[in-house]
C-alpha positions in Angstrom: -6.5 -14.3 -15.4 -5.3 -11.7 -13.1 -1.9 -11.4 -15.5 -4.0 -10.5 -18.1 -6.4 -8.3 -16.6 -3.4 -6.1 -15.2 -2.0 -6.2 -18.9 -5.4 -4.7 -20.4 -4.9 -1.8 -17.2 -1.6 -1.1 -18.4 -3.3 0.0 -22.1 -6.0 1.7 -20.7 -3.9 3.6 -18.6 -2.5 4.7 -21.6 -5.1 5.1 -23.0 -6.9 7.5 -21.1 -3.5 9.0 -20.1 -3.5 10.2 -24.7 -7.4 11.2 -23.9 -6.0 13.8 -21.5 -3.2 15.0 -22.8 -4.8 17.3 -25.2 -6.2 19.7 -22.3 -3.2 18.4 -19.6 0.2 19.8 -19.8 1.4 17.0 -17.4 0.0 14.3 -19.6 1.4 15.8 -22.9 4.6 15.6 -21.5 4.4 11.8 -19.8 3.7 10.7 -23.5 6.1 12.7 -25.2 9.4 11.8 -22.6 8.3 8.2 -24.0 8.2 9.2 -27.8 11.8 7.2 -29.3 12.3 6.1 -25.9 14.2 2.9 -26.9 15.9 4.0 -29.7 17.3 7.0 -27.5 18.0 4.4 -24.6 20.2 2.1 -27.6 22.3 4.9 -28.2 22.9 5.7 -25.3 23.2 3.7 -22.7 26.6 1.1 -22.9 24.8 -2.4 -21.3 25.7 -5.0 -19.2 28.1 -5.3 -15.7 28.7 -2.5 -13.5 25.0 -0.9 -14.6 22.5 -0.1 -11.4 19.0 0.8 -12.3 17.5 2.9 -9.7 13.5 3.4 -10.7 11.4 6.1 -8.7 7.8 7.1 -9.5 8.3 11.1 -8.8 10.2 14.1 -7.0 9.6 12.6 -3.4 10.6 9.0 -4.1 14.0 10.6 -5.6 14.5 12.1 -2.5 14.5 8.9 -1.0 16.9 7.3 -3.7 19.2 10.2 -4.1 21.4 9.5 -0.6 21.4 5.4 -1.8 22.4 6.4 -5.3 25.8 9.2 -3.8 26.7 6.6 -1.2 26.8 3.8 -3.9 29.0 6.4 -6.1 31.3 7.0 -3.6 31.1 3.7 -2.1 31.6 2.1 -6.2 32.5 5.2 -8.6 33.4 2.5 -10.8 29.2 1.3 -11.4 27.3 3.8 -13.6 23.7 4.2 -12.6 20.5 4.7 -15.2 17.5 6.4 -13.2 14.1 6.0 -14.3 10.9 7.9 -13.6 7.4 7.4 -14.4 6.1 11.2 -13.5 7.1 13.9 -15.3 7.0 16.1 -12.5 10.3 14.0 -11.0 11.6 13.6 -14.8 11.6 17.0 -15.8 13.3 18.4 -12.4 16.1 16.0 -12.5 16.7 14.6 -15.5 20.4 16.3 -15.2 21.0 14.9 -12.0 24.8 14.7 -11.9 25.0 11.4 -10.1 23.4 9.1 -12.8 24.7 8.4 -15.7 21.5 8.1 -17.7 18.0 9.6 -17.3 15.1 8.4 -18.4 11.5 7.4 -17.9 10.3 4.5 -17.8 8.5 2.8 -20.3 4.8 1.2 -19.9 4.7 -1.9 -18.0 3.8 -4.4 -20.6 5.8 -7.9 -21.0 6.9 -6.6 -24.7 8.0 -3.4 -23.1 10.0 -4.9 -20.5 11.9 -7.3 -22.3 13.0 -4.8 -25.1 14.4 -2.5 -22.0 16.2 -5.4 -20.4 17.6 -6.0 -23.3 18.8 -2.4 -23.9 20.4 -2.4 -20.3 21.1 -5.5 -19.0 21.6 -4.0 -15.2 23.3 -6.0 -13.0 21.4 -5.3 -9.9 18.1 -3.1 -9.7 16.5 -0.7 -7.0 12.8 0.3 -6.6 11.6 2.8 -4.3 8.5 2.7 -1.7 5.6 1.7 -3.4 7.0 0.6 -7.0 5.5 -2.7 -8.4 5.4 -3.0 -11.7 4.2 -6.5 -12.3 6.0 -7.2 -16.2 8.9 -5.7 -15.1 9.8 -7.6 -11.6 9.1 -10.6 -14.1 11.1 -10.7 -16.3 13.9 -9.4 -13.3 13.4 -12.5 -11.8 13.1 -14.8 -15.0 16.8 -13.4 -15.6 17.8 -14.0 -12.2 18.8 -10.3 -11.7 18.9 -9.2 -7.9 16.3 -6.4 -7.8 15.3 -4.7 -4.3 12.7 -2.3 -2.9 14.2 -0.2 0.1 12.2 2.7 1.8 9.2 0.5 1.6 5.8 1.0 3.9 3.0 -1.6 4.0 -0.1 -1.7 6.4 -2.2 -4.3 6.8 -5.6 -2.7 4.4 -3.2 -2.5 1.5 -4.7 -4.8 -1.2 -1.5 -7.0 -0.9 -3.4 -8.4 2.3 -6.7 -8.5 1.4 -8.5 -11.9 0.9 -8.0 -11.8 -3.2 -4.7 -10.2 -2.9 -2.8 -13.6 -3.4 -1.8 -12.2 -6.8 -0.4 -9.3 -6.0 1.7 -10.9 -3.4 3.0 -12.8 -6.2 4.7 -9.3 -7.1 6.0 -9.0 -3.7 7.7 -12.6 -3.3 9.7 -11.3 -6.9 11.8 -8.9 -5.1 15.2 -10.6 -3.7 14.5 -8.2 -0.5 12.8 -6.0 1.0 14.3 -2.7 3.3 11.0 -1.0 5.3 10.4 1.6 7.1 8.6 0.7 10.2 8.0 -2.6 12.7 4.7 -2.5 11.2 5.5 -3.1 7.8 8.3 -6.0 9.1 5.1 -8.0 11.1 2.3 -7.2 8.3 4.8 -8.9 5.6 5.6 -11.7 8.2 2.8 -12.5 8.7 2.2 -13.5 5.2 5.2 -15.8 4.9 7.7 -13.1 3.7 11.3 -13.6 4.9 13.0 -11.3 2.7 12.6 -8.5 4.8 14.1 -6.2 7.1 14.0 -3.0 8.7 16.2 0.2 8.0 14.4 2.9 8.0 13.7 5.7 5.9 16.4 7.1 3.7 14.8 10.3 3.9 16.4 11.2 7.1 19.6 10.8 5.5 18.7 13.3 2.9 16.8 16.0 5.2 20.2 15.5 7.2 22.3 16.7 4.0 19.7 18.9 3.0 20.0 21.2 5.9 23.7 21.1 5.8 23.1 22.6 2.8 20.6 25.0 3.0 22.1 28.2 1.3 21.6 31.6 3.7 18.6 33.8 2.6 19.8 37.4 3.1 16.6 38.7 2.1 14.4 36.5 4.9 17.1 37.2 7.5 16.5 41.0 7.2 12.9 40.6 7.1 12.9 38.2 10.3 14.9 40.4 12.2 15.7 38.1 15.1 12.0 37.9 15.8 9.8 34.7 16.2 9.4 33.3 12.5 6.2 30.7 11.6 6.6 28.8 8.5 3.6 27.7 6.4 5.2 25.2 4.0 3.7 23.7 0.9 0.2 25.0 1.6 -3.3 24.3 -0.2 -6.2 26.6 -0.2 -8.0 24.5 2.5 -5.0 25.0 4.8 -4.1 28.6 4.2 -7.8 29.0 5.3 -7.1 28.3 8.6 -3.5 29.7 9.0 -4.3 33.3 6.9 -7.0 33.7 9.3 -4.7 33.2 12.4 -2.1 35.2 10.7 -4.7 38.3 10.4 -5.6 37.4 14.5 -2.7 37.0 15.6 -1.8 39.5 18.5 1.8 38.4 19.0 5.0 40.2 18.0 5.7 37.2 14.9 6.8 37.2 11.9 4.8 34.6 9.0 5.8 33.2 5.6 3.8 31.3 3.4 5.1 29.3 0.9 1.9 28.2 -1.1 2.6 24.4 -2.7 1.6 25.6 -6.1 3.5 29.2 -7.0 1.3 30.8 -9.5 -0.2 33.7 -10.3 -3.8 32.9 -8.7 -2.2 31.3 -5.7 -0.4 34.2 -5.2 -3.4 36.5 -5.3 -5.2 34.0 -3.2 -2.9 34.7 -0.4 -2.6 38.4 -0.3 -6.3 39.1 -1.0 -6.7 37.2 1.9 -4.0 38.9 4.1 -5.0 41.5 6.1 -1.4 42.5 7.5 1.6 44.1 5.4 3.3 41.8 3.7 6.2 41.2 0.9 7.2 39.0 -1.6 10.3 37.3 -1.9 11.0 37.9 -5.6 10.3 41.7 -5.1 13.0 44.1 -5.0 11.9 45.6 -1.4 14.3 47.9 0.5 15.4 47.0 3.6 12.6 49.3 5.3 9.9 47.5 3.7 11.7 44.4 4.5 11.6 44.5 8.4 8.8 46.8 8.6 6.3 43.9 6.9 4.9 40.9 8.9 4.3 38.4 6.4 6.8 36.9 3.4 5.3 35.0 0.9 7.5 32.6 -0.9 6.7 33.3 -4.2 9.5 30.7 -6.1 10.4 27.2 -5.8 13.7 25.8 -4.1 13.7 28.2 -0.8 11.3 26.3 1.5 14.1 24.0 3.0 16.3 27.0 3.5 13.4 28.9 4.3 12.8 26.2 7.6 16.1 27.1 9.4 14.6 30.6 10.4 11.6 29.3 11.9 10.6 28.2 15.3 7.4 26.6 14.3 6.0 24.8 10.7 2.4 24.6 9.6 2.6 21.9 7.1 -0.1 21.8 3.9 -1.8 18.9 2.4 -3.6 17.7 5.4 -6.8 18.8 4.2 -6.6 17.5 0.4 -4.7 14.6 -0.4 -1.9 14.0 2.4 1.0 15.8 4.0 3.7 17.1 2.5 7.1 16.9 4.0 7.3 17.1 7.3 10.8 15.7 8.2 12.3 19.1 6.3 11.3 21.1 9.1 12.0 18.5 11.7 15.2 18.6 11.2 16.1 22.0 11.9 14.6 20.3 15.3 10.6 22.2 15.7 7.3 21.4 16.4 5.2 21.1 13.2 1.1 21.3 12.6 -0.7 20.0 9.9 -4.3 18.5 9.3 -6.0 15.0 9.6 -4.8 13.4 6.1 -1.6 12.1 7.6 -2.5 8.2 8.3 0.0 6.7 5.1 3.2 8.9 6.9 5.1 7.1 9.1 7.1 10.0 10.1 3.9 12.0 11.2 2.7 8.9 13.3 5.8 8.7 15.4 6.6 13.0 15.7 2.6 12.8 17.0 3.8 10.3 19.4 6.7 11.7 20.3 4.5 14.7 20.9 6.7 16.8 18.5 3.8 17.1 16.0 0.3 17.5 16.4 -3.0 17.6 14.1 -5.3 20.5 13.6 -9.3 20.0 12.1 -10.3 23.6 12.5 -9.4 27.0 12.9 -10.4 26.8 16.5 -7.8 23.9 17.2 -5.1 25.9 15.4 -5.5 29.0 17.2 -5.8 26.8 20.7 -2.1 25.4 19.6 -0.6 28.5 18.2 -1.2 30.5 21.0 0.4 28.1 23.4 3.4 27.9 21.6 3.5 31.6 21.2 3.1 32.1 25.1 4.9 29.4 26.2 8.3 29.0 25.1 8.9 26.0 27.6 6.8 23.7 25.8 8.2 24.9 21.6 11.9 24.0 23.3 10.5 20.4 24.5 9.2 19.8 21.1 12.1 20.7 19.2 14.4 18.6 21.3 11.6 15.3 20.5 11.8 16.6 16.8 15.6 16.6 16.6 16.2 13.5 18.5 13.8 11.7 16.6 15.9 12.8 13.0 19.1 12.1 14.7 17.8 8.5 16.0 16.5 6.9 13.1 19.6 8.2 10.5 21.5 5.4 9.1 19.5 3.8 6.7 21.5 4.9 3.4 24.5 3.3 5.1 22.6 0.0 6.3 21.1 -0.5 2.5 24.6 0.4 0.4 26.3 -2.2 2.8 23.8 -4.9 2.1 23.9 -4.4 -1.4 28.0 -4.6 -1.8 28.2 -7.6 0.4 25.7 -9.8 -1.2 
C-alpha cells in the first residue's frame, strides 16, 4: 500500500511541478533538463564496469560529494563517474564540472523510470548524498545486487524514519549496503532501530571548506577598500536578517568596515540594501577609484562566487537564513578560523550545534541581542581571538572524512 501510495506522489509531484512551470523559471527548467533524457543518456554514456554514479539533490549536497568524487579520481582515474541532480539550481551550475564524466539529472522516481536508467548505465557501485532516498531507485539497486551508499548522512530521532508508522520508510534505509553519518547522534538513532550498516565519518564538507580556502583567489578591490581595518562579513543574507545587521551597521560607532553579500543578487535586493544604508558605501561590480574605495564603510557584494574569498578578510561573519528557512553555510567562514552569528533556524545543522558549543558560534533573535554581541566583539578583542581558535580547531579536528569514505569504498 505504502509502495503505491509513494508511486501516485511521484506523478503528482510532477504533476504540480508542469502546473508551475508556466509562471516558475525554476520549474520550466526542472522539466525541460528531463525532456530526451534517456535518449541523450544512450548516446552518451558507455555502460557497465568502472562506472560510479554519484546522485546529489542540489548545489550544497555537491559540495559535499565534490571532495569524494576528486579523491576517487585520483585515487581510480581509471573509473569514470556520471553525476546526477534533481535541482536545477545544482544542475545548471555544474553541469560542466570537469571531474565527471557525464551530467545529468535525474529522472522521476518511478519503477519504469528506474529500470530504463539502470539499464542505460549499469554502474558498478553507486553514491547518494545526505538526505537522498528515492524509494524505486534503491530498489531496483538492490534487486541487482549493486553496492549503493549514502555518506554525509544526518538523522534525528523526529524524522519520519522513526516515527511509529515509519516502518516503511525504514524499508528504504535497510536498502543501502552502508551508511557514513555525520554525528554520534545519527550512529545511536539508526542503532537503535536495528541498523548495523552504519558508521561515523563525518562531514565531507570540512574537506571541501579546507580546499576551498586554499583556494580562495585575492580580491584586490576588497583589500583596498578594507584597508587593514576590522572587516564584518554578512554572508548569504535574507531580508529578515539584513534587518537586524543594516540597522547595527547604521549604529555602529566603531572604526569597522561591513560587506553584505545579500543571498539573492538582484536588482531589488540590491536596492533593498542601500535604501536601507545609512553610511557610504560601494559596490563591488562598480568601477570605484581607490578614494572611493577606502573612503566608504560598507561593500556590498553585488555578484556571485566572491563570498568564500570574501571571508578571509573578515574577523567576524553574520550568517543569513536563520530567520527564513535555515542557515546557510556556516563552516565557509569557520574556516578562515572566526566567530560567526546567525538566527534561531539552525536546529537540522550539525555544524552550528557543535561551533555553539564550542562557543565559537552563537544565536541572535533580535536586534537587541545582536547589538549586545557585536559590541563585545568589537571592544574586546580577547574574547574574537578565543573564538577563532574554537572555530579553527573545530575545522581542523573533524577533517578526514573524504579519505575515511574513498578507503572504504576501494577495499570492499
Amino acid at each position: 500500500m505504502m509502495r503505491f501510495l509513494y508511486n501516485i506522489s511521484m506523478h503528482v509531484y510532477h504533476f504540480l511541478i508542469w502546473t508551475v512551470s508556466f509562471r516558475n523559471p525554476k520549474a520550466r527548467k526542472w522539466l525541460s533538463g528531463r525532456k530526451g533524457l534517456f535518449e541523450r543518456i544512450g548516446q552518451e554514456v558507455v555502460p557497465g564496469n568502472q562506472l560510479l554514479w554519484f546522485h546529489v539533490s542540489s548545489l550544497g549536497e555537491f559540495e559535499q560529494a565534490r571532495p569524494v568524487m576528486e579523491e576517487v579520481k585520483k585515487y581510480a582515474p581509471h573509473y569514470r563517474i556520471l553525476l546526477t541532480f534533481f535541482s536545477p539550481s545544482g544542475y545548471e551550475l555544474r553541469k560542466d564540472y570537469q571531474f565527471a564524466d557525464y551530467v545529468f539529472y535525474i529522472p522521476l522516481d518511478t519503477p519504469g523510470n528506474a529500470r530504463r536508467f539502470l539499464d542505460l548505465v549499469k554502474p558498478e557501485k553507486v553514491f547518494f548524498v545526505k538526505y537522498e532516498f528515492w524509494f524505486n531507485f534503491l530498489s531496483e539497486l538492490h534487486q541487482r545486487k549493486i553496492p549503493t551508499y549514502l555518506f554525509s548522512a544526518l538523522f534525528r530521532p523526529d524524522q519520519y524514519f522513526f516515527k511509529p508508522w515509519g516502518k516503511w520508510f525504514r524499508k528504504v534505509l535497510r536498502v543501502y549496503t552502508h551508511i557514513f553519518v555525520q554525528n554520534q547522534s545519527s550512529f545511536t538513532t539508526l542503532q537503535k532501530f536495528g541498523f548495523n550498516n552504519v558508521s561515523i565519518s563525518g562531514d565531507t564538507r570540512l574537506d571541501r571548506v579546507a580546499q576551498i580556502a586554499l583556494a580562495a583567489a585575492r580580491l584586490p578591490k576588497l583589500e583596498t577598500f578594507c584597508m587593514g581595518q576590522k572587516v564584518v562579513v554578512a554572508g548569504s543574507t535574507w531580508p529578515e536578517d539584513e534587518l537586524l545587521f543594516l540597522n547595527y551597521v547604521n549604529d555602529c560607532k566603531h572604526n569597522v568596515k561591513f560587506v553584505v553579500a545579500p543571498h539573492e543578487v538582484n536588482e531589488s535586493s540590491i536596492e533593498r540594501i542601500t535604501s536601507a544604508l545609512k553610511r557610504p558605501y560601494v559596490l563591488y561590480s562598480s568601477d570605484s577609484a581607490t578614494a572611493d574605495l577606502e573612503e566608504a564603510e560598507v561593500m556590498i557584494v553585488d555578484g556571485y562566487g566572491y563570498l568564500v574569498s570574501v571571508y578571509k578578510y573578515a574577523k567576524i561573519a553574520y550568517i543569513g537564513g536563520g530567520f527564513t528557512s535555515g542557515i546557510h553555510s556556516i563552516l565557509e567562514p569557520a574556516v578562515y578560523g572566526m566567530p560567526v552569528v546567525f538566527g534561531p533556524d539552525y536546529h537540522k545543522f550539525h555544524e552550528a550545534i557543535e561551533l555553539i558549543r564550542l562557543g565559537a558560534a552563537h544565536v541572535v533573535l533580535n536586534f537587541d541581542e545582536l547589538k549586545s554581541l557585536f559590541e563585545s566583539y568589537l571592544t574586546d578583542p580577547d574574547r574574537v581571538s578565543e573564538e577563532s581558535r574554537s572555530a579553527s580547531q573545530y575545522v581542523e579536528n573533524n577533517r578526514g572524512a573524504t579519505e575515511q569514505i574513498v578507503r572504504y569504498f576501494f577495499e570492499k
